[in-house]
C-alpha positions as CSV (number, residue, x, y, z in Angstrom):
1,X,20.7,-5.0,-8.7
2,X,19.8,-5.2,-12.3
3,X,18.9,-1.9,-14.2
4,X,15.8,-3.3,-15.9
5,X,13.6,-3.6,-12.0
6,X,10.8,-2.4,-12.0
7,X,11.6,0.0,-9.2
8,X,14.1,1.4,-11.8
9,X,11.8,1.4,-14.8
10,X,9.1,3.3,-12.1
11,X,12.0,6.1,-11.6
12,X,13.0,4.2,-8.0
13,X,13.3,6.2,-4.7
14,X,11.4,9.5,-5.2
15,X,8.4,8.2,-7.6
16,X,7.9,5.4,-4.7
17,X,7.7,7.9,-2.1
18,X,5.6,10.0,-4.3
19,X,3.0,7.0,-5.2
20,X,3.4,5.9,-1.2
21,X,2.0,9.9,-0.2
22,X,-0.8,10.2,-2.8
23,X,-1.7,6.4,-1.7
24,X,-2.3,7.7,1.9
25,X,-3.8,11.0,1.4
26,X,-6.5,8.7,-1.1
27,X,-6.6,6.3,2.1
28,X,-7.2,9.0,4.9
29,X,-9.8,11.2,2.7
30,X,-12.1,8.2,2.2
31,X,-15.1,8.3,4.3
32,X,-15.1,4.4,4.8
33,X,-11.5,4.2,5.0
34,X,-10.1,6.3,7.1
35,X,-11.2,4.3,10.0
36,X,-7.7,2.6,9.9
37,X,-6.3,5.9,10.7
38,X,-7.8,7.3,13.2
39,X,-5.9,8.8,16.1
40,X,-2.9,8.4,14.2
41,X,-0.6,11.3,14.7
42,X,2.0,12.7,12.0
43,X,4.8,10.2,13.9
44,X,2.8,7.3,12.9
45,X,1.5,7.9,9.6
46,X,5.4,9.0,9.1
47,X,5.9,5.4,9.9
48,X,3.0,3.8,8.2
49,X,4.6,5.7,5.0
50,X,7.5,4.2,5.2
51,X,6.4,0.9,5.8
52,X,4.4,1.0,2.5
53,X,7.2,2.7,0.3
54,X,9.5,0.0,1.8
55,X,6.9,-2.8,0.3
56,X,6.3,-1.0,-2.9
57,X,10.4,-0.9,-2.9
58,X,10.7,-4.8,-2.3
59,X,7.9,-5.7,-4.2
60,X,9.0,-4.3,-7.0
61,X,12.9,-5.5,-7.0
62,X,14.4,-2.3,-5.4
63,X,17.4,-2.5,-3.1
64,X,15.0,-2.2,0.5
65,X,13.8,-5.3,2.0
66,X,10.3,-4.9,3.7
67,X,10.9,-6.1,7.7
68,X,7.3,-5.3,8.7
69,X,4.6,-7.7,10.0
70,X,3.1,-10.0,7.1
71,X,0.2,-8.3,4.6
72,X,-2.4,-10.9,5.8
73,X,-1.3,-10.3,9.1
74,X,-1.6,-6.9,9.0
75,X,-4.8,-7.0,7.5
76,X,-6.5,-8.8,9.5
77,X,-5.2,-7.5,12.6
78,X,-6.9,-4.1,11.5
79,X,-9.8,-5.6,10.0
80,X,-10.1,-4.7,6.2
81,X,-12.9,-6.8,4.1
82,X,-12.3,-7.4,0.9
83,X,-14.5,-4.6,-0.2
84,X,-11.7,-2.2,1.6
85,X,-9.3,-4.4,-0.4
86,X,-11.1,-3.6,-3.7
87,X,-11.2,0.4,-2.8
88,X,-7.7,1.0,-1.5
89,X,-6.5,-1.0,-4.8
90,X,-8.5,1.8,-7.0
91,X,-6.9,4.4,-4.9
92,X,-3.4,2.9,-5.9
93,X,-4.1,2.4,-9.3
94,X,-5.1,5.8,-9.0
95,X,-1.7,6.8,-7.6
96,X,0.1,5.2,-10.4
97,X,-2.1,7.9,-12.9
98,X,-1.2,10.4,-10.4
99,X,2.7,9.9,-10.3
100,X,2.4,9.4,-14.5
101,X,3.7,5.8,-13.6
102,X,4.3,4.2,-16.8
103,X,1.1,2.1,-17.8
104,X,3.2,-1.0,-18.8
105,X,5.0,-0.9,-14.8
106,X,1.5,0.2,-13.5
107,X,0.0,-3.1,-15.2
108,X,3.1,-5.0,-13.4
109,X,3.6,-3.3,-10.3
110,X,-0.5,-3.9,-9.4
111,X,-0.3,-7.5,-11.0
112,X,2.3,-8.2,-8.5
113,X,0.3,-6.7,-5.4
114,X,-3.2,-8.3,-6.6
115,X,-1.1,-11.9,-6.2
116,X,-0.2,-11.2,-2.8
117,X,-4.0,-10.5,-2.2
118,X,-5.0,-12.6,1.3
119,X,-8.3,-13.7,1.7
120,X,-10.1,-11.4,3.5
121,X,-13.6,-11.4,5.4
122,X,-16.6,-10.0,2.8
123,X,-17.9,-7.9,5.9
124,X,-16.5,-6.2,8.4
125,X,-14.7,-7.8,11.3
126,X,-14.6,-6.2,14.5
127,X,-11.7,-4.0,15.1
128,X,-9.3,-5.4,17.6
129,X,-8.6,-2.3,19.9
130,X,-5.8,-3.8,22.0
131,X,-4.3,-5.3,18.8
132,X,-3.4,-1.6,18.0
């Protein structure tokens, strides 16, 4: 793995983890978006936790592969809109400030995320209950 990554340039393993947490707290203390947490217990958000630091560690270059269900997929299975799209992206900008991320690997680490974007529904679509 080359030393110039942006996981690397982010300070890898431990400020991923750290950005993954404040991320979810942000997420969970959100009036609007909690929603996609509720009735999750500490084993789950454990693993929703890892399944984001995992991402953020693929997406930017890191040496973890993400082996999780599609980001479209996902989101659309849970039913975010855009405008939940548009929040939670604040919230991890956010994070980045938080963590001290570099502004030059927060500009690249959201650029990257912003081109996965899926297209998402403007209002809300109902929640599929047995899809959880």
């Amino acid at each position: 793995m080359s030393e110039n990554t942006l996981f690397n340039r982010l300070g890898g393993n431990l400020l991923i983890a750290s950005i993954a947490d404040t991320f979810l707290v942000s997420l969970r203390n959100d009036a609007s978006l909690s929603r996609f947490f509720a009735g999750y217990d500490q084993r789950r958000l454990r693993k929703v936790k890892q399944a984001l630091a995992s991402f953020l560690i693929e997406i930017t270059d890191g040496p973890q592969k993400y082996r999780g269900p599609g980001l479209k997929a996902t989101l659309e299975r849970i039913g975010v809109t855009s405008a939940d799209w548009r929040k939670a992206f604040g919230y991890l900008a956010a994070a980045l400030d938080t963590v001290a991320a570099p502004n030059s690997e927060k500009t690249e680490l959201l650029q990257r995320i912003y081109d996965r974007q899926p297209d998402l529904p403007e209002e809300e679509a109902v929640y599929n209950q047995a899809a959880n």
